[in-house]
N, C-alpha and C positions, 0 to 999 in steps of 0.2 A: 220731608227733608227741608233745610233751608241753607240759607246762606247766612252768614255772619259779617255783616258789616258791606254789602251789596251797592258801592258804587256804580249808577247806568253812565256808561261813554258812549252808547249807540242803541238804535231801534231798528228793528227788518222785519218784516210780517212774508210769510208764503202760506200759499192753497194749496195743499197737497191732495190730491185725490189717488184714484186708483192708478197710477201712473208716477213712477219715481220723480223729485221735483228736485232742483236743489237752489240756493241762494247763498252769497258773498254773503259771514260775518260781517257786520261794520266792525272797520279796527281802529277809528281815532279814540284816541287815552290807551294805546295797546291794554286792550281786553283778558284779563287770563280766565274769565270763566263766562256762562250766558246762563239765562233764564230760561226757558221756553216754557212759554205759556200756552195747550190747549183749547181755545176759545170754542172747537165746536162742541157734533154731541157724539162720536164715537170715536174711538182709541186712532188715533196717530202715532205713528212708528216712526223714530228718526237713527240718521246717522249721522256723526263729526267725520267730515274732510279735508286731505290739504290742499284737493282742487275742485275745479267746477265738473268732474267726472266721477264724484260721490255718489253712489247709490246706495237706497236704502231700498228695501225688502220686509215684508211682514214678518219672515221669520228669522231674519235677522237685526233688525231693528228696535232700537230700545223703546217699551211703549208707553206713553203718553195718556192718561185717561181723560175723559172729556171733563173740561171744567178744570183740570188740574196745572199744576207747574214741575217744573223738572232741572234742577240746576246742573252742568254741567262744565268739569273743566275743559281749556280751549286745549292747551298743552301747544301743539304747533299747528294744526287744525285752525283752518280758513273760510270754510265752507259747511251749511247743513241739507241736509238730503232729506227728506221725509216722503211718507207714502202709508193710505189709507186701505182700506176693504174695497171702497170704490166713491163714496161717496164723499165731496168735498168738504175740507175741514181746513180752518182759517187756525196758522200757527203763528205766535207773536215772539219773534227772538227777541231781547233785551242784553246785547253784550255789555260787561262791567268790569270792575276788580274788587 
């Protein structure tokens, strides 16, 4: 999947491990969509929130393959939550429009 015409207004990087995580979208240039890029080597599960009490879940969470990217719209969604098998995995947000 990609994106078509992919303006970046912010970067946010989190480590998700076996333990739900979550981090503040950057919102300057209001954002309507993000990147997220998988930098480790096993699947990242995430979720979009409208606060900092987002949790993600492996069996609920959208997944991520290692190496890969995943575009995402924001809609009103502030917040991403991710969460691993157990082992830590370095995820790279890129909000845009």
């Amino acid at each position: 999947m990609s994106l078509a015409a992919f303006t970046p207004t912010g970067q946010a990087a989190l480590v998700a491990n076996g333990t739900s995580s979550n981090v503040a979208i950057p919102l300057t240039g209001t954002p309507t969509q993000v990147l997220l890029t998988n930098l480790g080597l096993i699947p990242v599960f995430v979720v979009l929130g409208t606060s900092n009490t987002a949790v993600a879940t492996v069996a609920t969470g959208m997944p991520i393959l290692p190496g890969t990217s995943l575009p995402l719209v924001l809609s009103t969604n502030t917040y991403l939550a991710a969460i691993t098998t157990g082992d830590p995995v370095s995820l790279r947000i890129s909000a845009g429009t």
